[in-house]
C-alpha distance (Angstrom), angle and dihedral (degrees) to the residues before:
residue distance angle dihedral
X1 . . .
X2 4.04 . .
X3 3.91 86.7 .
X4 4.27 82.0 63.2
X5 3.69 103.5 43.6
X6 3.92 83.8 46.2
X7 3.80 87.2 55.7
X8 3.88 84.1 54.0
X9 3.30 111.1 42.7
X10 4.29 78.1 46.9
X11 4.02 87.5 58.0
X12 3.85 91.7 48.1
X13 4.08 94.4 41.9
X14 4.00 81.9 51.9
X15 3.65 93.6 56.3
X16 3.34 100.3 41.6
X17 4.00 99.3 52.5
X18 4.15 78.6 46.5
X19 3.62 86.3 55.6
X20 4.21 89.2 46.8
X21 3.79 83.7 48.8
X22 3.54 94.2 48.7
X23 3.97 93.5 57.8
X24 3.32 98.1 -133.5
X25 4.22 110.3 158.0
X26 3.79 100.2 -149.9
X27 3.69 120.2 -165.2
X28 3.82 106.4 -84.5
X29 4.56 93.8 156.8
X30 3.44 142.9 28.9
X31 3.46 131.0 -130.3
X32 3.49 129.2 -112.6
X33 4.20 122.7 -167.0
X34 4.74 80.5 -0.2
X35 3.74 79.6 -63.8
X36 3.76 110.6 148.3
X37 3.55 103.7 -131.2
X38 3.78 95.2 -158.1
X39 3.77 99.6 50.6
X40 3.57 103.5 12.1
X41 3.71 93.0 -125.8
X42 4.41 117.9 145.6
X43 4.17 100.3 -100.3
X44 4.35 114.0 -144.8
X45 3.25 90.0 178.7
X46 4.00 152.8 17.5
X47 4.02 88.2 -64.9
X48 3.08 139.1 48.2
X49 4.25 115.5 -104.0
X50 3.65 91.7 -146.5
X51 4.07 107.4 42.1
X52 3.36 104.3 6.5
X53 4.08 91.7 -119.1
X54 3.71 104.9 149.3
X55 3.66 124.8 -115.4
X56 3.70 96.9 -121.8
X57 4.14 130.1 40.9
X58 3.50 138.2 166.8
X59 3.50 129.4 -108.0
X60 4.29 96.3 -170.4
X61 3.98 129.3 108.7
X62 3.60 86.5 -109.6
X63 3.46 96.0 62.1
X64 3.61 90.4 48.3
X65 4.07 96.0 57.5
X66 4.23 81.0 37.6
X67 3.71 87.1 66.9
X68 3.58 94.6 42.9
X69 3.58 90.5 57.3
X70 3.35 100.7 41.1
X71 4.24 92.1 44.4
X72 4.60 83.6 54.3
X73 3.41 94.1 46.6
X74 3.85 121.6 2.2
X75 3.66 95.2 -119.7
X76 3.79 91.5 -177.8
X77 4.23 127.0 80.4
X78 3.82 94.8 -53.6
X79 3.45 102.3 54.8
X80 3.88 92.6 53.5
X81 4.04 91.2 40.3
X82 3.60 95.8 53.8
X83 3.90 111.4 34.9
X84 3.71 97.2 56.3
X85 4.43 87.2 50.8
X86 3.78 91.2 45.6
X87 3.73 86.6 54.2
X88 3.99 102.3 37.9
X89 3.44 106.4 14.5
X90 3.97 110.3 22.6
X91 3.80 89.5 151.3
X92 4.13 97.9 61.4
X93 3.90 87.9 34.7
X94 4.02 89.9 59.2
X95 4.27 91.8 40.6
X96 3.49 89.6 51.9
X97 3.37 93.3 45.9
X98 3.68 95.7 52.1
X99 3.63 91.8 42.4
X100 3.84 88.6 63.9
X101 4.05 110.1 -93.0
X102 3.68 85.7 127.7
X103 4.04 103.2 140.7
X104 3.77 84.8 56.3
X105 3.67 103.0 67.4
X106 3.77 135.4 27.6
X107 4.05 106.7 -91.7
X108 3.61 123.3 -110.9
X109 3.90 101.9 -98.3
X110 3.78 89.9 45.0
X111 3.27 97.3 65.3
X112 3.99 98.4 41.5
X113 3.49 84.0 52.9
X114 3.71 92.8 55.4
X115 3.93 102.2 40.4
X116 4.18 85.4 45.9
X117 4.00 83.2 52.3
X118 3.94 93.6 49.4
X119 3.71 96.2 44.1
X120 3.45 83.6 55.0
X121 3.30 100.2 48.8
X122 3.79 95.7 40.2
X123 4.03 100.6 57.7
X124 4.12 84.3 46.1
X125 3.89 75.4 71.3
X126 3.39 101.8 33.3
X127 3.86 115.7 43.5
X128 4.07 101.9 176.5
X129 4.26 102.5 9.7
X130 4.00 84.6 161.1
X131 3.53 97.4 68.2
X132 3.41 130.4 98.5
X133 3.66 126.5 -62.1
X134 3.83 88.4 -7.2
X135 4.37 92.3 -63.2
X136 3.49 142.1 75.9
X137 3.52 106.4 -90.4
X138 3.98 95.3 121.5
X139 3.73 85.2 47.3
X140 3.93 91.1 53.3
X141 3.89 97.2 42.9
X142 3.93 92.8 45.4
X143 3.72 82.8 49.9
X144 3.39 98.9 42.3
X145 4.11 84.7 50.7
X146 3.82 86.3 50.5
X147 4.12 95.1 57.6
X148 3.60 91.7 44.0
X149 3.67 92.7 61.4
X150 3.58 97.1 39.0
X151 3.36 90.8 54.2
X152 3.96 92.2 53.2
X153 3.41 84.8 56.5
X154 3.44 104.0 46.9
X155 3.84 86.6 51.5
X156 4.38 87.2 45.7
X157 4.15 83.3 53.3
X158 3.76 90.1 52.1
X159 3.75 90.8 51.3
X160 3.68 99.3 43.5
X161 4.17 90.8 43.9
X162 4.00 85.2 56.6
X163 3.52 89.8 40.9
X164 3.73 92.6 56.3
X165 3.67 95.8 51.1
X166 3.85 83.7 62.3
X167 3.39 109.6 37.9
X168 3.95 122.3 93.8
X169 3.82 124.7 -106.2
X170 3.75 95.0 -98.7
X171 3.92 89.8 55.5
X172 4.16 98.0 40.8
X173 3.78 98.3 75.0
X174 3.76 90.3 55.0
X175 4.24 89.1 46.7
X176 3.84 87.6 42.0
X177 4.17 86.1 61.4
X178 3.33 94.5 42.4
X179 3.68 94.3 52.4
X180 3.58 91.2 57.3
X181 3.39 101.5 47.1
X182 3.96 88.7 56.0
X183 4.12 87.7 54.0
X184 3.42 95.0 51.0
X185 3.50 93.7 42.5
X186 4.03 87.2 53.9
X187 3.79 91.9 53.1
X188 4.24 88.8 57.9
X189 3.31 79.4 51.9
X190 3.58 98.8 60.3
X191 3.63 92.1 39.4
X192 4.04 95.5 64.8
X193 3.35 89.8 50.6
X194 4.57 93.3 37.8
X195 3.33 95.3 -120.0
X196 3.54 124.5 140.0
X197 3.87 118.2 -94.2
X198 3.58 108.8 -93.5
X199 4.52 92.6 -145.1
X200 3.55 104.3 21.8
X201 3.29 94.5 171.9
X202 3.86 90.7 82.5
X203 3.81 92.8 39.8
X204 3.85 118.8 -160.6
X205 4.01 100.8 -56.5
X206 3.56 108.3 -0.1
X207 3.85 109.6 170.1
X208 3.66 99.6 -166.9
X209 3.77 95.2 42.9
X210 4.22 109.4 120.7
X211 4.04 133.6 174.8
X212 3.61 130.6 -124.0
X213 3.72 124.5 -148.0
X214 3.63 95.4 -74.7
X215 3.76 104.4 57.5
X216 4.17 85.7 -92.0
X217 3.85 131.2 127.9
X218 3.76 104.6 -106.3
X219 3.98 96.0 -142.3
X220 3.87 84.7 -166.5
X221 3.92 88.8 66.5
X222 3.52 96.1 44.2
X223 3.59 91.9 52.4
X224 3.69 94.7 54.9
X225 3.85 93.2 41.5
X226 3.61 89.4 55.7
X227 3.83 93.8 40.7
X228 3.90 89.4 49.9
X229 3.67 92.4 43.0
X230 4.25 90.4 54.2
X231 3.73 87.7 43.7
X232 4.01 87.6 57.8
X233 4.13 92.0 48.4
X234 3.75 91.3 43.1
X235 4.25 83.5 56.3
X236 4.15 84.8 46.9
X237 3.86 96.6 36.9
X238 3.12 120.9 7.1
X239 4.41 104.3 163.9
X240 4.01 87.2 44.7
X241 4.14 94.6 52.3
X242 4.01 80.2 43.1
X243 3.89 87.7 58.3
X244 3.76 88.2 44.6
X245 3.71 98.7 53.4
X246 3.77 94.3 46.5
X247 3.44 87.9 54.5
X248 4.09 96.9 43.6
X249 4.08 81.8 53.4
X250 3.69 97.1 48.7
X251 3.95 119.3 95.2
X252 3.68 89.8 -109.1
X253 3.38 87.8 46.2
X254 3.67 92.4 48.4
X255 3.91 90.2 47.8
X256 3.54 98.0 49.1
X257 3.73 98.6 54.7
X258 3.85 89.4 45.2
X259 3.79 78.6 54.5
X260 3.88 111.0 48.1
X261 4.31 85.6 40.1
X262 4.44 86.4 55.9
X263 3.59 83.0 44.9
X264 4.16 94.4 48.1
X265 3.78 92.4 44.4
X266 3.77 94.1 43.4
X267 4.03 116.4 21.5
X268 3.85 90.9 162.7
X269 3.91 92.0 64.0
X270 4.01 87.7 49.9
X271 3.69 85.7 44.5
X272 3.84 89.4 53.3
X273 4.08 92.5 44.4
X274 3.86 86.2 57.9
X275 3.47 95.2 56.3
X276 3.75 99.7 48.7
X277 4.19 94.6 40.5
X278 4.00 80.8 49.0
X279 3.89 85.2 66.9
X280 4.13 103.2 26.1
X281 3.83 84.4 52.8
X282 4.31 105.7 31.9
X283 4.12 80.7 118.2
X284 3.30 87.8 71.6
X285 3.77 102.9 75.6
X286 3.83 89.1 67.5
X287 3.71 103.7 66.9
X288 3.54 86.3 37.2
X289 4.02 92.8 51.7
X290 3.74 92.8 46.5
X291 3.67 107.1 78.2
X292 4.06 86.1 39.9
X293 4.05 92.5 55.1
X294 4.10 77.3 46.7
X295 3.62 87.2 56.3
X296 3.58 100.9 44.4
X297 4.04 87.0 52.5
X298 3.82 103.9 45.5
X299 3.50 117.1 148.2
X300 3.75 93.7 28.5
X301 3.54 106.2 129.3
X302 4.16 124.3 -142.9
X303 3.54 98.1 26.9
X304 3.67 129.6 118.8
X305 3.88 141.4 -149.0
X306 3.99 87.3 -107.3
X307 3.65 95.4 49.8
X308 3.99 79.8 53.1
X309 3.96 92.1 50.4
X310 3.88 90.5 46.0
X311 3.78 89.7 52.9
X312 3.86 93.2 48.8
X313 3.68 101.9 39.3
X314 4.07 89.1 51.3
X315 4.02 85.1 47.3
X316 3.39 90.5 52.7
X317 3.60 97.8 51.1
X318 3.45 92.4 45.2
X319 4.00 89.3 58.5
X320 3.63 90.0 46.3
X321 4.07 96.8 56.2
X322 3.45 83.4 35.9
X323 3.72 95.2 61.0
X324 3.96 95.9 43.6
X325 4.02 94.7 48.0
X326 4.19 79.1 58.9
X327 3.42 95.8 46.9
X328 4.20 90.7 53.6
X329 3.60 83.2 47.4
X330 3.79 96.9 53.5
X331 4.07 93.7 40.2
X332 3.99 86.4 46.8
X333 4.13 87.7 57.3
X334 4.19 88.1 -114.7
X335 3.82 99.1 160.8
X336 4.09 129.4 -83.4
X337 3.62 95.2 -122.5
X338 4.17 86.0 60.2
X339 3.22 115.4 50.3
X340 3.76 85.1 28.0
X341 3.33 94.5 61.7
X342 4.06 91.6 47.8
X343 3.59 94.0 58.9
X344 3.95 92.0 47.2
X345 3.35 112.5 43.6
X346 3.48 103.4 9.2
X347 4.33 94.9 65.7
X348 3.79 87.4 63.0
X349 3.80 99.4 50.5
X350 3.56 91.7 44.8
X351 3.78 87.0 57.6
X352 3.54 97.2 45.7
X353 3.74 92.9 52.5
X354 3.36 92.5 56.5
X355 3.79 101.1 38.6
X356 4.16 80.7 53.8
X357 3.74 107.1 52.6
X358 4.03 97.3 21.0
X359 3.92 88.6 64.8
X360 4.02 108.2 14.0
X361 3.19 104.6 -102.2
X362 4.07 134.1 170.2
X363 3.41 119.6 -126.3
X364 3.47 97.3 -101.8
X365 3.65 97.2 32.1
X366 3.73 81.7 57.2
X367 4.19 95.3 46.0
X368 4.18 88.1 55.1
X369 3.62 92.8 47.3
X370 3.71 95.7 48.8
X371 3.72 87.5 50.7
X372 3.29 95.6 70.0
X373 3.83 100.7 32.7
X374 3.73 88.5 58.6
X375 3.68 87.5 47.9
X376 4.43 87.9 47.6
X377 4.43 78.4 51.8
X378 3.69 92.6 66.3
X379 3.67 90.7 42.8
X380 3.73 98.0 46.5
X381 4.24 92.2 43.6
X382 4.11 77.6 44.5
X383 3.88 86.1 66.4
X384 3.71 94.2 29.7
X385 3.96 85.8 65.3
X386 4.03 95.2 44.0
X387 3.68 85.4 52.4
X388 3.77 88.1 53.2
X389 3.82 97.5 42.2
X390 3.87 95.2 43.1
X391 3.98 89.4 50.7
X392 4.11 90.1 50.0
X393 3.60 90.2 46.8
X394 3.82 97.5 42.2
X395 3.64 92.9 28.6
């Protein structure tokens, strides 16, 4: 239950800072004598000349879950002016936008803030909404599949470990191999399902790995293997395994190795860090989707790096809203084929739209720019997702 109201009170803290964002001076006083009470100013009208405060508020519980309300979700004009663009018409919402109808609509960074907020909010409630019929039961038959063959080959391990304690010393190295190809077949294993590796000691693909007598890594083997083997690429290449080893005893190099072996031994704590960076660093993909959208509209003349920004953030929110509304649909047991559909075909109209009306385009003019912007997507969510993993890993 305290994983749900967190989800909540995450929604309503993501509307509100969009609201702060947004720059919207709520009533917070009222005036006495047209006196603004918040800065002091002489009031003619309803609002305040200098701040914009109005004259009059409201003091009443009502008022107070009004504001709540309308800090979540903007119940009043803009809410209603802006969604229905960003969905139909994202290209004349952003040109009007950038042409200066900004008290009309929510801005830009308002509403990223507020779809990044719900997304959030909405997979707190809904762990797996892509699975079929709205619950986990692919989840728990792929995991159920999983177990089973672990536990074959746990039970194969036990064999071949009492098998090598009787077999001669012409048949061990071949039972030594095979024992540690069933290990590091377990740990993949435990990694679909993000579990921790049951023998991390021989880690997912370890080439220098060997067993001892009892079904054990024999560190003293591996350390010789892997000595031997660097002695052989120091005969082959001796400057490039120089460059290697500086970097394996720099901090970073130090860091990163600490990094990838946490992430070996435990893949479900890496899997965990990508999911929370995904959200602490969302604002990410609009600096990195600027100079792409730049790209994509090169030798379009009169348009600036903001107009770019305001095209991408409003894009990006769009995807985000987007992606939650299919989500609800999935965990309510709406059909594949719809929200399938939505998040296939739909993303690239949407963008299209907007890349046509926001910046004039023809029709085809519009089709061969949106080519390559949704080619410049993949890149920039590319780099999004390095960003992520190297933070998890370094992190």
């Amino acid at each position: 239950m305290s994983e749900e109201l967190e989800a909540m009170g995450t929604a309503v803290e993501g509307g509100l800072i969009a609201k702060a964002v947004d720059a919207e001076n709520m009533g917070a006083s009222d005036g006495e004598g047209h006196i603004c009470l918040n800065c002091s100013s002489k009031v003619t009208g309803r609002y305040c000349t200098e701040c914009g405060q109005p004259l009059h508020i409201h003091r009443s519980i009502g008022a107070f879950w009004h504001d709540i309300l309308h800090g979540v979700l903007h119940f009043e004009g803009k809410f209603w002016r802006t969604l229905p663009l960003l969905f139909w018409k994202p290209g004349h919402l952003t040109r009007r936008y950038v042409r200066g109808e900004r008290a009309k609509f929510i801005s830009p960074m308002a509403l990223f803030l507020f779809s990044v907020f719900m997304m959030f909010a909405v997979f707190s409630f809904i762990e797996s909404p892509f699975s079929a019929d709205g619950n986990d039961s692919e989840t728990v038959g792929f995991n159920g599949a999983v177990t089973a063959e672990s536990q074959e080959i746990e039970a194969r391990l036990q064999d071949k470990i009492k098998e090598l304690e009787a077999a001669s010393e012409a048949d061990k190295a071949e039972v030594r191999a095979q024992i540690l190809d069933m290990k590091q077949n377990r740990n993949v294993l435990a990694t679909m399902t993000m579990s921790e590796l049951p023998y991390p000691e021989v880690g997912l693909g370890e080439d220098f790995a060997a067993i001892d007598d009892s079904g054990q890594v024999d560190e003293s083997s591996r350390t010789a293997n892997v000595g031997a083997e660097e002695q052989n690429a120091s005969r082959g290449n001796g400057n490039r395994l120089g460059i290697w080893s500086d970097l394996e005893n720099s901090g970073f190099g130090k860091m990163l190795k600490s990094g990838l072996e946490r992430a070996n031994k435990n893949p479900s704590l890496l899997f965990y860090k990508l999911k929370a960076n995904g959200y602490k660093f969302a604002w990410l993909l609009i600096p990195i989707s600027i100079p792409f959208v730049w790209l994509a509209l090169i030798g379009r003349r009169g348009y600036h790096f903001y107009d770019h920004a305001v095209f991408a953030t409003y894009s990006i929110a769009f995807m985000s809203l987007l992606f939650v509304v299919c989500a609800i649909l999935a965990a309510i047991g709406a059909p594949d084929e719809i929200w399938g559909a939505l998040l296939l075909f739909y993303p690239p109209f949407h963008i299209y739209r907007q890349l046509r009306h926001a910046y004039k385009l023809s029709r085809p003019e519009a089709l061969v720019r949106l080519s390559f912007l949704l080619i410049f997507t993949v890149i920039s969510l590319t780099l999004f997702f390095v960003i992520l993993l190297a933070l998890g890993i370094l992190g």
